[in-house]
Structures are given as C-alpha cells and as structure tokens.
C-alpha positions as CSV (number, residue, x, y, z in Angstrom):
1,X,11.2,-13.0,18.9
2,X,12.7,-9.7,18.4
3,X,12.3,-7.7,21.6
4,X,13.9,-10.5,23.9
5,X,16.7,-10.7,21.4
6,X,17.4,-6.8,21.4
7,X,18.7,-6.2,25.3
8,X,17.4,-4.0,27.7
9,X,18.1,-0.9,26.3
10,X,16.3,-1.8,23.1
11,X,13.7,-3.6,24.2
12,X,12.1,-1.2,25.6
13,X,12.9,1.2,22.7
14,X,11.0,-1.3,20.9
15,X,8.3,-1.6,23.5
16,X,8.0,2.3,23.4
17,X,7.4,2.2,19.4
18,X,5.4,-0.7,19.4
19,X,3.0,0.5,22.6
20,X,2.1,3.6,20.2
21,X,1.9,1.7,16.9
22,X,0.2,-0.9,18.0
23,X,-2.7,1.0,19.7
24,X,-3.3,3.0,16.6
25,X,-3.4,-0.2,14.1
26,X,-6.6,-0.9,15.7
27,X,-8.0,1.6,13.7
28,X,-6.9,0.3,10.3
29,X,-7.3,-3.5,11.6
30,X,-11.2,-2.9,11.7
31,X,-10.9,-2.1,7.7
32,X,-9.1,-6.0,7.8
33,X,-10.8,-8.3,10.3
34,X,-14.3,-7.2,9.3
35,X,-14.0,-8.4,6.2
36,X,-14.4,-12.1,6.9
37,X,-18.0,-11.6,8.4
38,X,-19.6,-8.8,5.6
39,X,-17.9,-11.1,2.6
40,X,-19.4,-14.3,4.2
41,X,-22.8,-13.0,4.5
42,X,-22.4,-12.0,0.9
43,X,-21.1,-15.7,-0.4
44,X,-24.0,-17.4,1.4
45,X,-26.7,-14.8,0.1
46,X,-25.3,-16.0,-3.7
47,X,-23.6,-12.3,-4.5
48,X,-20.3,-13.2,-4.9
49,X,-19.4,-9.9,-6.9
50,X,-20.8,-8.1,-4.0
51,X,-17.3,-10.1,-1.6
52,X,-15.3,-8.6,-4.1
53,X,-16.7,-5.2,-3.4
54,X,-16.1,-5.7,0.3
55,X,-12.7,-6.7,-0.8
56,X,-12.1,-3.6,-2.7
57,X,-13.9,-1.1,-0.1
58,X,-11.6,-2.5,2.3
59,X,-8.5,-2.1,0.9
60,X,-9.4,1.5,-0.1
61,X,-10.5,1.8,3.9
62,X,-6.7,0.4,5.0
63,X,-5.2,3.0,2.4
64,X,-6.7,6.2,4.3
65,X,-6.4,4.9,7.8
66,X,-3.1,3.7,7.7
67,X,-1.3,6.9,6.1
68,X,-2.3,9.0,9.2
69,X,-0.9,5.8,12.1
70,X,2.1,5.5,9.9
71,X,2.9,8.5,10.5
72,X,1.9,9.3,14.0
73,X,3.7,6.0,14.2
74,X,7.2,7.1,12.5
75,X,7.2,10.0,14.9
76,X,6.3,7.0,18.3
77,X,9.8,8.4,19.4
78,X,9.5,12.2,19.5
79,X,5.7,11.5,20.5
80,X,7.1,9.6,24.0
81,X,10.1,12.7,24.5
82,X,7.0,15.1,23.7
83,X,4.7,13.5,26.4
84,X,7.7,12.9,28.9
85,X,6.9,9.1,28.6
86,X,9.8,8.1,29.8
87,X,13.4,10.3,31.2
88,X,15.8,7.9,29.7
89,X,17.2,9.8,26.8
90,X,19.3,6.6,25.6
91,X,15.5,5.0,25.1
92,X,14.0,7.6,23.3
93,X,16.9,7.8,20.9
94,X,16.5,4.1,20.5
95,X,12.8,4.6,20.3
96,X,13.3,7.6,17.5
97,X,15.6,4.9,15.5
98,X,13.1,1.9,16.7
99,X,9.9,3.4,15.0
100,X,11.5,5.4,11.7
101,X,11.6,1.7,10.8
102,X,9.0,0.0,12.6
103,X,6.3,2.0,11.4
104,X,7.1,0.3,7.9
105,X,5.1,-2.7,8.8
106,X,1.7,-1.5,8.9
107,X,0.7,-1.1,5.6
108,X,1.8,-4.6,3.9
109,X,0.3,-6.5,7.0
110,X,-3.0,-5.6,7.3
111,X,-3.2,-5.7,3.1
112,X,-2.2,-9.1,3.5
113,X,-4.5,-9.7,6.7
114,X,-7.6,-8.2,4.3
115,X,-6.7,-10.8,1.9
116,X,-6.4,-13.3,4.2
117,X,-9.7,-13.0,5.4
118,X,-11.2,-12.8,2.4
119,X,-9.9,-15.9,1.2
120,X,-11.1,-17.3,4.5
121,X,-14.6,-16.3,3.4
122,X,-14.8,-18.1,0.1
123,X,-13.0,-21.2,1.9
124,X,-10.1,-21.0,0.2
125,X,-7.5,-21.1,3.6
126,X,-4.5,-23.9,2.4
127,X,-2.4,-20.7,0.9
128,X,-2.6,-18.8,3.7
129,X,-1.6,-21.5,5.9
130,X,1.1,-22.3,3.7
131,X,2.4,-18.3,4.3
132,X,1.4,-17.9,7.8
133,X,3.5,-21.5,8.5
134,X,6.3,-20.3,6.3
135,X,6.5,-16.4,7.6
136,X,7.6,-18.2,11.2
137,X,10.9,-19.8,9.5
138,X,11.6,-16.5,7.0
139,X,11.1,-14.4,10.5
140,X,13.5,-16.7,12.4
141,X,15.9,-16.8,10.2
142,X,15.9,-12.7,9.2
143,X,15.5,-12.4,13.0
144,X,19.3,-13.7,13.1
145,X,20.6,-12.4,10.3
146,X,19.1,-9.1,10.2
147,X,19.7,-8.3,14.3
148,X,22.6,-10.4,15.1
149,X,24.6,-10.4,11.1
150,X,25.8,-13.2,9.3
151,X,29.8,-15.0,9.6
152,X,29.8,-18.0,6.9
153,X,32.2,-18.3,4.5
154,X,33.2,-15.5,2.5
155,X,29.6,-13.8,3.7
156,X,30.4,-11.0,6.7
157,X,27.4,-9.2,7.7
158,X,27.2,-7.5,11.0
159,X,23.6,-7.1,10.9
160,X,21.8,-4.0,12.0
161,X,21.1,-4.2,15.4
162,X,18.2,-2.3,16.5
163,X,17.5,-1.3,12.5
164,X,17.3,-4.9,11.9
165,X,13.9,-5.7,13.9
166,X,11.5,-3.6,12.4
167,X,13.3,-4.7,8.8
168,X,12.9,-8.6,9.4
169,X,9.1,-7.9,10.4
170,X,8.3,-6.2,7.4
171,X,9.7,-8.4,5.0
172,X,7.1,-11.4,4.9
C-alpha cells in the first residue's frame, strides 16, 4: 500500500531501499520458512522437544543473520550513491531517509514468521490467522495516519511523510 501512496519521488526512494533489503532478507528468511518442514518431521516422528529445539536454533539463526542485512540495509541509500545506482540525488536522499527506517522491519518480521511456522507445524494456525487478518486493517489504517497525518477533532497530526512507511510496517 505504501509505495503507491508515497509519489514518484518517494516511490522509488522506497523501491531503491526495499530492492536492497529485500534481496538480503532471503538470507535470514531461510532461518524462518524452514522451520515448518524440520519441526513437522519432528512432530510426526513423536519428538516434540526436538520442534522446540528447531524453534530455538532458529531464532538464534535469525539473530546472527539479520544484524549484518540490517545494517547493510540501514546504509540501502549510501550503498545505491556508492554503486551510482541511480543519478537522481533527490532519490538517494529519499532513499538515505527511506532505509534509516525501513531497515527496522526485519528483525520483528521474520521472529514473528519463525513462530508462525512453527505453530503451523503443531497445527495450531487460528491465531495467526487471527494476526495476519488483523495486521491488513492496523496497516491500513497506520498507512493513513502515519503517511498522510490525522485532522479529527482536537487531534492534528501531519503525519511523517516518507518516515511514516517504514514506521507503519514495522509496527504489527
């Protein structure tokens, strides 16, 4: 929702961030979406303490690949102005700003996407439905409110502009 709310300008400041971050979560997503599969195998062979391991091991393997991506990823900006990814300096400012914040979501999301899958694996899937279904209203409404501001009543938020999109995603 964010990008297409953002303009031109910021779009693709928040492309520019998100290109970068997104193709270095792949390593710490392994340490998430594996999990499912290992902690099956381990329910149906009767070891439940063993899914708990995996549980553990994974969240330790999240912790040590996401501090290095977080950080490549809070430097996406001076990364693209480095490698001359694009001319535009208005977008790599906007980029800079875009991925000091952006970089933010990493962490919490794939935590929660570990946990996720875990439950998955022991067939318990109703609460992360229930988050998953709720995240989309939380994100629509901080999408507003956090981008765009807030006029109502004696409440006058401007909202944050480009700041506000990487906030509203790593809130849920």
């Amino acid at each position: 929702l964010s990008p297409v709310c953002l303009g031109s300008l910021r779009r693709a400041a928040s492309i520019n961030a998100e290109y970068m971050g997104d193709f270095l979560a792949i390593i710490v997503q392994t340490g998430a979406t594996t999990l499912n599969s290992i902690c099956a195998q381990a329910i149906g062979a009767d070891h439940k303490k063993l899914a708990g391991n995996w549980l553990q091991l994974s969240f330790g393997i999240i912790t040590l690949t996401a501090a290095p991506v977080v950080v490549i990823w809070r430097f996406a900006g001076e990364i693209a102005e480095a490698i001359h990814f694009t001319k535009d300096k208005e977008v790599l400012a906007a980029t800079k700003e875009f991925s000091h914040y952006a970089c933010l979501i990493l962490y919490p999301t794939m935590m929660y996407c570990a946990l996720r899958q875990y439950f998955q694996a022991i067939q318990i899937v109703v609460p992360a439905t229930i988050v998953s279904l709720a995240t989309i209203g939380v994100n629509v409404a901080l999408n507003q409110v956090l981008i765009h501001g807030l006029k109502w009543r004696s409440i006058n938020f401007d909202g944050l502009g480009l700041k506000g999109s990487p906030w509203r995603r790593s809130c849920p």
